[in-house]
Residue, then its C-alpha position, 0 to 999 in steps of 0.5 A: x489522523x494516519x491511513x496505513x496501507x499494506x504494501x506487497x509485491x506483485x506477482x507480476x513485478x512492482x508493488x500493490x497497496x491496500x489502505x487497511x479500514x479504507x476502500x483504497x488501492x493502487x499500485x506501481x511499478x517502482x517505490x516511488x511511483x507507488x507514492x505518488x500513486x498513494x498520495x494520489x488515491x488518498x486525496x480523492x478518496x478523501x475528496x468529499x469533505x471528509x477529514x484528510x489524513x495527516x500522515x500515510x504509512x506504506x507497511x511494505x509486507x513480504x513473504x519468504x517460504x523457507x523449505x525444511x528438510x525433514x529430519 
């Protein structure tokens, strides 16, 4: 089993995480610290005997808007 979380950057520096299908999230100033942060709430949200994922996957999304002259 694999949880996948979405991984964007905040507005307001660092990074947020949603667990997609999961009601999971947390965030982080710095990669790593948002890793311990994922592990973290993925083993409580698991906590209550329910099967633990064996894998998480950090799906790190971003945006860029590209202005475009008008011809």
């Amino acid at each position: 089993m694999e949880v996948i979380f979405e991984v964007r950057d905040a507005e307001e520096g660092g990074f947020y995480a949603r667990a997609l299908g999961y009601a999971i999230f947390t965030q982080a100033e710095t990669w790593e610290e948002l890793r311990a942060n994922v592990r973290e709430a993925t083993a409580l949200h698991f906590d209550d005997g329910e099967e633990r994922p064996l894998l998480i996957q950090l799906h790190y999304v971003r945006d860029e808007l590209i202005p475009v002259e008008a011809a």
